[in-house]
Structures are given as C-alpha cells and as structure tokens.
C-alpha positions, 0 to 999 in steps of 0.5 A, spaced: 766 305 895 770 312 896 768 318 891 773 317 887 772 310 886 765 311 883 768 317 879 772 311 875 766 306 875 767 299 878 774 295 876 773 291 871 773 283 873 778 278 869 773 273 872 768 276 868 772 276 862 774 270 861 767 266 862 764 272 857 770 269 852 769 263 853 763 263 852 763 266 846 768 261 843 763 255 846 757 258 842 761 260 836 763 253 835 758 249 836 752 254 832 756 259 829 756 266 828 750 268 825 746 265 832 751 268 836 749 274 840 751 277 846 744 275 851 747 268 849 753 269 851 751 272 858 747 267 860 753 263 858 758 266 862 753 267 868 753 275 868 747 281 866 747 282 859 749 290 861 755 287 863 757 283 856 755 291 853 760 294 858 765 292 855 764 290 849 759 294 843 759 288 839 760 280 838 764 282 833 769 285 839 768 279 843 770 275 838 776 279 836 778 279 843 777 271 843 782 271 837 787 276 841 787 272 847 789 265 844 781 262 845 780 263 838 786 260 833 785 256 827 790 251 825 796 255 822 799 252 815 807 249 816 811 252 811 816 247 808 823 249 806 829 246 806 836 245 801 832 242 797 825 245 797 822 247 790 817 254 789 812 249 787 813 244 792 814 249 798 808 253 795 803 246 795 805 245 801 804 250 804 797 251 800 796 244 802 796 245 810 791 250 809 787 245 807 788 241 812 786 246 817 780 248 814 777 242 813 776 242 819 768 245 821 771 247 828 776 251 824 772 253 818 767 257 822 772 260 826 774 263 819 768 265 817 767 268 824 774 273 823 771 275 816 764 277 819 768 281 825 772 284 821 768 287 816 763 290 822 769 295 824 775 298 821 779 296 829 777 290 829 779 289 822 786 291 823 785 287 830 784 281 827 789 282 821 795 283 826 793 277 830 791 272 824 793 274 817 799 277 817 803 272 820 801 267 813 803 273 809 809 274 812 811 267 811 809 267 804 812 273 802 819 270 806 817 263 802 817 268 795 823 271 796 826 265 797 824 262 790 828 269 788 834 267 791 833 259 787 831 264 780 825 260 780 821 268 781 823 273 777 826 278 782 822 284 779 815 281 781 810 283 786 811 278 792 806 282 796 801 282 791 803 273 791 801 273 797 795 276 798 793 273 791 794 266 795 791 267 802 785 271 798 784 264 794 784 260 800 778 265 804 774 265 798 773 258 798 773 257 805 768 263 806 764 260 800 762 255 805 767 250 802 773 247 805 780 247 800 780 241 794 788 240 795 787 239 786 784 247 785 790 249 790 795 245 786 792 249 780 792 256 783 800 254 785 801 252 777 796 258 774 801 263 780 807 261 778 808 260 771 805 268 772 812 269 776 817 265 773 822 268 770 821 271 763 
C-alpha cells in the first residue's frame, strides 16, 4: 500500500457490505429490532465489529440502508382505480391492501424497525421517508385528487393533510403492536370522507 492509499484509509468492501445488510435484515426478522445490535450483526456477516462501526454510526443506519438497498421493503398498498371506481371504494381498497401486508409479522416488524430508525436521527428520518412513505403519499394524494375530479371531495379540501391523516391512522396501529382490523379502516375511510364531501 503506497502513502496515499493510507491517507484515503482502506477501500471499502461491497462484499462486507452486503453480508453486514444482510445480516441485519436476518436479525431484525427473526428477533426484531429492540435485540438488534451491531455485535450480532458482525458475527453474523463474518466481520469485526469495528468494521460494522466504519461504516455505520448505528443500526439505525444500517437498517435504513437495508431499506435503500431494496433488502427491507414491506408489502406495497395496490391502488384500485378505474372508470368505475368510487372514493370510498378506492379508499377502502386501498386501506385494505395495508391490512393485508401488515398482517404479516414479517412486515410489521419491518414497519416498526423504519419508526425506530428514523426517530434516531433527522437523516434517516428523511432517508427512510424518501424510500418508503413518500410514494403511498403521493398515491393517496393522486387517489384524492381523483375523487375531486368525480366531485365526491370538495375542491378546496386539504388533500395533503388526507393523506397524512390515513397513513398515520395505519402506522399508529401497526406500531401500536396491532396489525389493521379491515372494519376500524372501513370506519376511518367513512369518518374521512364525509369530512371531505362536498358541502
């Protein structure tokens, strides 16, 4: 090794990282994220535990990581939609495919492993977002404007404000350790939309 490749420190190993991600992900699954820690995650992925620490300054890094490298990904809601679709219809759908997904114990610890991260630091926090949230915003967001368009949701109505009300419904329970009931969605998609019909 010549002097400046000292001064740059070693080349970091995409071999290492990925057996550190994957790692991680095998662990969170199987005993979720309050027993991961990064000693478990080096003896997992057959490196030091300095080597997990170079490069990242938490598991709440590493699991975000996991996110952005596709290792970590619950079940996505399929939006209904079509010439014939209603907003409550599309709206329950919608509410029913996070159901569905969080059902799933797999699913739901990965949920509650995002909230964890991302209340560890504002980066990961906007990370996390970016890769997982933001889409089923924006399709709930689109899914509203639609109901707009049909005049089932008065035009001056907060749609932004919607959506977030819905997905923060379905994260509340999911982190509430209980996955969905489909009736409280049903009653949520009611109580929402007769706030958002047309006066």
């Amino acid at each position: 090794m010549d002097d400046e490749q000292r001064r740059r420190g070693r080349p970091r190993s995409a071999e290492a990282d990925r057996a550190i991600l994957e790692a991680a992900r095998d662990l969170l699954i199987a005993d979720g994220y309050e027993q991961l820690t990064m000693q478990a995650i080096a003896e997992r992925a057959g490196v030091g535990r300095q080597t997990v620490y170079r490069r990242w300054p938490s598991k709440a890094g590493i699991v975000a990581e996991a996110v952005m490298a596709g290792l970590l990904s619950p079940v996505p809601s399929d939006m209904a939609g079509g010439a014939d679709a209603t907003a409550p219809a599309d709206l329950r759908a919608w509410l029913h495919a996070a159901a569905v997904g969080l059902s799933d114990a797999t699913n739901l610890t990965i949920v509650r492993a995002l909230a964890a991260a991302a209340a560890e630091t504002d980066a990961g926090a906007i990370r996390l977002y970016r890769a997982f949230t933001e889409q089923g915003r924006t399709d709930l967001i689109d899914l509203l404007r639609t109901a707009v368009a049909r005049c089932e949701v008065r035009a001056d109505a907060d749609l932004e404000a919607a959506a977030d009300a819905i997905q923060g419904a379905v994260l509340y329970t999911a982190l509430a350790y209980r996955p969905p009931k489909v009736e409280h969605l049903d009653s949520l998609a009611d109580l929402l939309l007769a706030g958002l019909a047309p006066r």
